[in-house]
Backbone bond lengths (Angstrom), bond angles and torsions (degrees), N, CA, C in turn:
res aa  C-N    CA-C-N  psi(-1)  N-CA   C-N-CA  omega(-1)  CA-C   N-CA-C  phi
1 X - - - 1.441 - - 1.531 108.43 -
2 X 1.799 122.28 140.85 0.944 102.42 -152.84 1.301 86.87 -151.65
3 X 1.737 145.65 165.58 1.514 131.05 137.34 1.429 117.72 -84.75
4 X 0.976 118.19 100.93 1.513 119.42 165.35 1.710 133.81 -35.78
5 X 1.130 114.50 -54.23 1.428 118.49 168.93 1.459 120.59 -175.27
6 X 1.363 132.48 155.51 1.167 108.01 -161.40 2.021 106.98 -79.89
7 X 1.139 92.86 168.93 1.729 91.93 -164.88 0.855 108.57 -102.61
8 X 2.136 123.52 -47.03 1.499 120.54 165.41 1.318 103.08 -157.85
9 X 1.550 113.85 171.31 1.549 115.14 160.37 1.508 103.68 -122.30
10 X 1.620 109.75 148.11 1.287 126.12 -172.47 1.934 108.85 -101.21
11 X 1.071 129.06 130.28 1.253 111.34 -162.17 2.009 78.56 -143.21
12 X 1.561 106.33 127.60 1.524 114.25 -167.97 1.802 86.53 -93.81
13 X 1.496 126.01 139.58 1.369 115.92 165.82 1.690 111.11 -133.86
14 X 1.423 112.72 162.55 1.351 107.28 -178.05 1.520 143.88 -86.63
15 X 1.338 68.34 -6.82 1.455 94.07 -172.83 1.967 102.90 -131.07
16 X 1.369 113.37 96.91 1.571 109.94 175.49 1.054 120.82 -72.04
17 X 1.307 131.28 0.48 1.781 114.53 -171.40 1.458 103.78 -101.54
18 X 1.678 98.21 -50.13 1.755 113.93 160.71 1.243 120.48 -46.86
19 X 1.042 136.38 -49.56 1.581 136.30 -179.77 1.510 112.21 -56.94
20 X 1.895 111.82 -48.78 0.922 144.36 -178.42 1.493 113.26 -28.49
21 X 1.459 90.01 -61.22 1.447 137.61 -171.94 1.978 111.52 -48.59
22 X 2.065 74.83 -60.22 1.393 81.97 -166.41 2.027 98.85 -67.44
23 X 1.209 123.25 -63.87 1.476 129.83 -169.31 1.805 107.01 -34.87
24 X 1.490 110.73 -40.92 1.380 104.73 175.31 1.184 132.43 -78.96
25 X 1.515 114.04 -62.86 1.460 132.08 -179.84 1.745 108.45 -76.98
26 X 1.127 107.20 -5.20 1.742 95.00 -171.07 1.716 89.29 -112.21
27 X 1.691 113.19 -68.87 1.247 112.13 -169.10 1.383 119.91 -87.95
28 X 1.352 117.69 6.94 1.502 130.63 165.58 1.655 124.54 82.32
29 X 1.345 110.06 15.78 1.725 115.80 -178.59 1.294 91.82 -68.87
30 X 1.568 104.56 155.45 1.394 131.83 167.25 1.269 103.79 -78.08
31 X 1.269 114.52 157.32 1.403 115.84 154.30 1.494 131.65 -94.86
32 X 0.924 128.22 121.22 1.855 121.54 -163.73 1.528 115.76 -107.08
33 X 1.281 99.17 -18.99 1.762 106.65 179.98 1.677 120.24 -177.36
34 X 0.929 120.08 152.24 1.699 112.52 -143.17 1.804 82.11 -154.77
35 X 1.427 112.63 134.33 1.793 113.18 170.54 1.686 86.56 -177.62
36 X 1.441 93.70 135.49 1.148 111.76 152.83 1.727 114.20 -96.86
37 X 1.609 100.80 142.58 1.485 97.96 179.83 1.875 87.19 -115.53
38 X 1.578 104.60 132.82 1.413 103.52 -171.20 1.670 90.52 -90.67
39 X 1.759 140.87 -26.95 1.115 104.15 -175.26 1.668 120.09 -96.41
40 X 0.990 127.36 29.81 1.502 152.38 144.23 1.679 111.04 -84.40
41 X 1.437 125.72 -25.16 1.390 131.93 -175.27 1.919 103.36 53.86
42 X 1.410 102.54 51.08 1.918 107.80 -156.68 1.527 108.48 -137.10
43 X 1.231 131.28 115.45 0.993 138.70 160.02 1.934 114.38 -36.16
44 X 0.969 123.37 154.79 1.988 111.00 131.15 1.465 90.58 -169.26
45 X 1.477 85.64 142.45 1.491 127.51 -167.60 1.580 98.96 -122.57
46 X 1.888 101.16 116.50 1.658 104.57 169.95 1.553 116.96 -107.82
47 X 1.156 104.05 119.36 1.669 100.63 -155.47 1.860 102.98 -127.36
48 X 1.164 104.31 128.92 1.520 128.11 -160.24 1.627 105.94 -114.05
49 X 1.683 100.69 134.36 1.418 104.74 171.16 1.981 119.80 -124.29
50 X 1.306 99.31 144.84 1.376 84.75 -156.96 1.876 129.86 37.04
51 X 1.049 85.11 36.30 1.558 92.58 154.37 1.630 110.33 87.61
52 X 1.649 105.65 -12.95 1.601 103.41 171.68 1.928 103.12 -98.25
53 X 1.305 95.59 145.89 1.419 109.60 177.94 1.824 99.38 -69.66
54 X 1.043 113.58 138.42 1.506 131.10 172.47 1.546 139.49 -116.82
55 X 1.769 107.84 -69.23 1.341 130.20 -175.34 1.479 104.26 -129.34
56 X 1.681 94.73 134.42 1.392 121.25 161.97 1.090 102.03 -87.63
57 X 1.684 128.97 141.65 1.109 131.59 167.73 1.381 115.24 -125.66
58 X 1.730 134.24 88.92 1.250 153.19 168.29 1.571 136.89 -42.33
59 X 1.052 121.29 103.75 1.371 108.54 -177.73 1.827 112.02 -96.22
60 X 0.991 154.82 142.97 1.602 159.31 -166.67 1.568 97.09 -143.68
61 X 1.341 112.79 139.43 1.405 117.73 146.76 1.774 137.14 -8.85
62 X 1.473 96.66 -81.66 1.417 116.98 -175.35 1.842 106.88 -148.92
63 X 1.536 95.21 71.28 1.621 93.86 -175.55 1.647 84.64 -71.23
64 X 2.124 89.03 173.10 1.415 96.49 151.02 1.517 131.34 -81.36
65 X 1.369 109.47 175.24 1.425 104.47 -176.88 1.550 89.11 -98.80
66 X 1.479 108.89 144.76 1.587 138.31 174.26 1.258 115.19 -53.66
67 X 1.184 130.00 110.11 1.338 114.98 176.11 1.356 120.48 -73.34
68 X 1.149 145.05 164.58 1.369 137.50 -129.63 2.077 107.46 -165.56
69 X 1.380 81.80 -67.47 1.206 91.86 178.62 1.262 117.35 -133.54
70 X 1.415 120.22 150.94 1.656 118.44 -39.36 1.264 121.02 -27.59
71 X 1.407 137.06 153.34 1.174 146.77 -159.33 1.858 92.75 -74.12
72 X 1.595 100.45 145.88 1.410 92.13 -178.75 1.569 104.74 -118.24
73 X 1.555 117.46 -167.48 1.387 104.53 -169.91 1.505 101.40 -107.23
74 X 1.058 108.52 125.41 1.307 123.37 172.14 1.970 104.48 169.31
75 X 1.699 104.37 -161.05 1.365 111.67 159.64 1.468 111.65 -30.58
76 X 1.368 121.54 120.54 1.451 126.87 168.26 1.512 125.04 -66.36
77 X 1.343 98.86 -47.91 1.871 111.54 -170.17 1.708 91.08 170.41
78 X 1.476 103.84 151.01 1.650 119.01 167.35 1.716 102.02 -78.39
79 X 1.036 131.91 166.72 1.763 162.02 166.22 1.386 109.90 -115.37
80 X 1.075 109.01 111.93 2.169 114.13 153.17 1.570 102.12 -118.39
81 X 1.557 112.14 134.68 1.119 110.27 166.85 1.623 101.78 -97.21
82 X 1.750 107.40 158.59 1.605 118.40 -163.90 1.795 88.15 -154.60
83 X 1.207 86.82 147.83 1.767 113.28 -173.16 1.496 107.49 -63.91
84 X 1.481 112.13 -45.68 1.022 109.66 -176.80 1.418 138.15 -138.43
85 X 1.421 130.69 90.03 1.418 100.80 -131.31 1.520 123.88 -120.15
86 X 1.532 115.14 28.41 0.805 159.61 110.04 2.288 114.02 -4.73
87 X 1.178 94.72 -61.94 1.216 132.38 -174.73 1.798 110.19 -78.06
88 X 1.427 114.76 -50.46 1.000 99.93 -170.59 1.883 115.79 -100.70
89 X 1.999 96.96 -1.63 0.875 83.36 133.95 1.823 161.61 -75.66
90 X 1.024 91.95 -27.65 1.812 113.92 -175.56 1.637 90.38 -68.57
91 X 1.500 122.18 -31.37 1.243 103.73 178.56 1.763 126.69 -84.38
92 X 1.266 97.67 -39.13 1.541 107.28 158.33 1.793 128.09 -62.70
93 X 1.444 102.83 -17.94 1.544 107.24 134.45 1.175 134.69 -53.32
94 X 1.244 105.33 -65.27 1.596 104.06 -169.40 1.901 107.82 -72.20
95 X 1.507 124.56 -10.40 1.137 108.81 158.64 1.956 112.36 -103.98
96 X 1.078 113.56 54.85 1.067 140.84 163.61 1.743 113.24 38.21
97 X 1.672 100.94 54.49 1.151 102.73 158.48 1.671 130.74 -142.94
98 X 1.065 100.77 122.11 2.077 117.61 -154.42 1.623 76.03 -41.61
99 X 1.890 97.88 166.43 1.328 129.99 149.53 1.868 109.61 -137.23
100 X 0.958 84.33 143.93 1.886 93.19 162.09 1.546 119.71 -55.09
101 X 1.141 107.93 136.33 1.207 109.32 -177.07 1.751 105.00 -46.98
102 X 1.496 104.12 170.28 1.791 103.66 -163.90 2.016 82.29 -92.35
103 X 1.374 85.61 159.89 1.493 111.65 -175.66 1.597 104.90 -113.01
104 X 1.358 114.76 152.62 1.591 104.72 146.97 1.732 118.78 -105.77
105 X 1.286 117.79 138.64 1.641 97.38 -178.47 1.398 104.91 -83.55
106 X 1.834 117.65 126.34 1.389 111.90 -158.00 1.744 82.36 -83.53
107 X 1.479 159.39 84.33 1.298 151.88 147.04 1.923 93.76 -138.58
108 X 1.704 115.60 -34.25 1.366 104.12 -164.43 1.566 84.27 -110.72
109 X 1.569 142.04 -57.52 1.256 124.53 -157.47 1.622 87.66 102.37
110 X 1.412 140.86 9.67 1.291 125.64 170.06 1.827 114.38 -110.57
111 X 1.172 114.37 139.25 1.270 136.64 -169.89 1.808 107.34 -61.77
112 X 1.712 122.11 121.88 1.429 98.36 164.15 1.821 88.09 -151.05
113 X 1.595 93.95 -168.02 1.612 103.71 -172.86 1.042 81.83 -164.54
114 X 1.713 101.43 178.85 1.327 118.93 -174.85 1.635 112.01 -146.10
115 X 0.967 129.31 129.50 1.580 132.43 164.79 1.517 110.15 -104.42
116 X 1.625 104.48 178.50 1.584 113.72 166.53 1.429 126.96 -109.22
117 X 1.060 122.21 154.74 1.445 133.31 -179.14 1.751 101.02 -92.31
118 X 1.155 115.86 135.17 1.506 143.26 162.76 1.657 92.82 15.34
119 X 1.188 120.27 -68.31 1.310 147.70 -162.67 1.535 121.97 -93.55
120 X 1.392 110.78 5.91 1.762 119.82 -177.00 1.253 117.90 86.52
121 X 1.527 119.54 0.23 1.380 104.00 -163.93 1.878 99.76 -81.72
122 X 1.560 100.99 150.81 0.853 103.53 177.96 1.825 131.17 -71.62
123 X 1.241 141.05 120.73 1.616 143.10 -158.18 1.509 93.45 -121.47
124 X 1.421 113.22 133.07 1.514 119.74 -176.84 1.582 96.83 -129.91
125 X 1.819 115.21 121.39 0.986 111.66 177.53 1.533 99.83 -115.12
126 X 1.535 95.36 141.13 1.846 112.61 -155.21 1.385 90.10 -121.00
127 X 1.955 125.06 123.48 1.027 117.92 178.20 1.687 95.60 -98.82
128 X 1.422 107.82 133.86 1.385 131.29 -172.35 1.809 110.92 -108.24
């Protein structure tokens, strides 16, 4: 018995059109399946990159807001690795959303940063 790979992550947001927004048009997921469930009053959005299924994207009423800071215990932040990243910062600039200055990871010697999602969550882009 074994886990094979991970299948998806579910990320609840407060805003669905904005989040929406950001996962497609900014960070480029597909969309794979779209339903509102009216007795949840809840969106979910299954959204695929390069062709593997990934993130659920949830809409709720009146979730809570994530605590953030100080970092709390649970899920830390998601990882995408990107070719170049350099690049995707200047582009996530120009649609007007900060990143952390670039890091080196002192174990690989490879360059990453991190921005936020709609909602604070933390996004770590890992140049691979």
């Amino acid at each position: 018995m074994e886990i094979k790979r991970l299948h998806h992550i579910a990320i609840i947001c407060s805003d669905y059109e904005k989040s929406k927004k950001f996962y497609t048009e900014i960070l480029g997921f597909t969309i794979n399946n779209e339903v509102y469930r009216e007795s949840r009053k809840s969106f979910k959005l299954d959204l695929s990159l390069n062709g593997t299924y990934l993130l659920e994207l949830f809409s709720f009423p009146t979730p809570p807001s994530r605590p953030s800071h100080p970092e709390a215990t649970g899920l830390r932040h998601i990882a995408f690795g990107v070719n170049n990243l350099e690049e995707w910062i200047d582009y996530l600039k120009i649609n007007n959303i900060e990143t952390e200055p670039i890091r080196i990871d002192e174990f690989t010697d490879k360059k990453f940063t991190f921005l936020k999602d709609p909602d604070n969550l933390p996004i770590e882009l890992y140049e691979v």
